[in-house]
N, C-alpha and C positions, 0 to 999 in steps of 0.2 A: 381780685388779687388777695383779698385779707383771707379770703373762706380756703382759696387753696395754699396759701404759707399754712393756715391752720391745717389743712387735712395732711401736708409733709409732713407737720409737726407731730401731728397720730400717728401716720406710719412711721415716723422715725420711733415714735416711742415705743410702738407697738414691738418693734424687729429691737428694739434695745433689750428690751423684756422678755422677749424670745431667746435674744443671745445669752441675758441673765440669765436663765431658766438653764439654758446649756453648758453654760460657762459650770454652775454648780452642778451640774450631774457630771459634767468633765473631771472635777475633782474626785469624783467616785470610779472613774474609767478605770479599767486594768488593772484594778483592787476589787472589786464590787460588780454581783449583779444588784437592780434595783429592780422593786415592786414597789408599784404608786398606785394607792389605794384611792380613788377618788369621789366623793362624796357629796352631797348638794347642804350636809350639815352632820354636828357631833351627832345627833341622836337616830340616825338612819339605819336600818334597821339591817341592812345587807352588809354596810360596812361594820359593825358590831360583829353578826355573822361570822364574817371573811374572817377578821383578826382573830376571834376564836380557832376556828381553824385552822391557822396557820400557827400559833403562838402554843400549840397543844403539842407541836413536835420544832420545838426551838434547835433540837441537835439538826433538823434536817435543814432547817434556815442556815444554822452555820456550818456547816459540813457544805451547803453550795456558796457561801462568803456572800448571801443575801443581807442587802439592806431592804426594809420596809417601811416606807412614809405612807402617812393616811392623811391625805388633803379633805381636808369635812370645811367646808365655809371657805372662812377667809384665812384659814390657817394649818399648816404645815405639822406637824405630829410624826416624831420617828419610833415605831410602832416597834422595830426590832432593828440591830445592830450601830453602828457607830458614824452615822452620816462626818465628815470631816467637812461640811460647808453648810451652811443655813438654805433654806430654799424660803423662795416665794411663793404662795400659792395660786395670786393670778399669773404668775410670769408663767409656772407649772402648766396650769389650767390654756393659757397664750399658745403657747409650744404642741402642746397636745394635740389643741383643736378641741377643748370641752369648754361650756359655757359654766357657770358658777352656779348651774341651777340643775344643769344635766344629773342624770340618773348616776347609779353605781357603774365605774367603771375600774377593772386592774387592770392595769401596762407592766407587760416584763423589759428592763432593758437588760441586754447582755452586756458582759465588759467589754466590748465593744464601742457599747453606746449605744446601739442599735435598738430599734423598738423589734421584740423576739415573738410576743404575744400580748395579746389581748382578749380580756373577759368583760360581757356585760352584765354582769349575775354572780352572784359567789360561788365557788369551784372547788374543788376537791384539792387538797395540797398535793394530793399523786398525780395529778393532772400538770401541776403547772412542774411536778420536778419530775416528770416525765418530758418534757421541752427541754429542760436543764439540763439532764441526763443524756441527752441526745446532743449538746451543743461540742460540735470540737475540743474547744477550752476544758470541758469539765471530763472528756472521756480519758483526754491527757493530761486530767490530772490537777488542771488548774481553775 
């Protein structure tokens, strides 16, 4: 009886953390697309990489109304524009489906909210604003 009150008590917190996770990228909906830069630590060598990359043409970040967060550890870092909510990084990491240990990964979300793309490797920025560029929202303008 005790082991499974306690294992409810995991998935409850688990799906609570996932809702956090979502609840804060909600605040970014229909303002914001989002990149989540994900990372096993600060000093990884691909997420260094990527943010070079991307932060070398800051006008194309804002021209598609891109936020960039870099999740390295245990901690949350907005890489480029004006997140309006805090994030967590395991709720982040919850939500995904990445463990706190996994490789380099980027997530594109659309304003939507939707997961639009995914890289497991650092990418070329015409690559992922080539995705952008193609989305409804952004050919009209928004």
């Amino acid at each position: 009886m005790k082991l499974s009150l306690f294992m409810a008590s995991v998935g409850l917190l688990a799906s609570l953390s996932s809702a956090s996770a979502q609840g804060d990228l909600d605040a970014l909906r229909w303002k914001n697309r989002i990149l989540i830069l994900f990372a096993p630590s600060d000093g990884d060598p691909s997420l260094a990489r990527q943010s070079r990359l991307l932060l070398a043409d800051e006008k194309g970040l804002a021209e598609r109304e891109l936020v960039v967060l870099g999740v390295a550890g245990g901690k949350v870092e907005t890489l480029f524009g004006d997140p309006r909510a805090k994030h967590d990084a395991g709720a982040l990491r919850r939500h995904f489906g990445l463990d706190a240990r996994a490789p380099f990964e980027a997530i594109l979300i659309g304003k939507d909210g939707g997961v639009k793309w995914r890289q497991d490797a650092p990418f070329e920025p015409r690559d992922m604003n080539a995705v952008i560029d193609a989305m409804p929202m952004r050919r009209a303008g928004r």
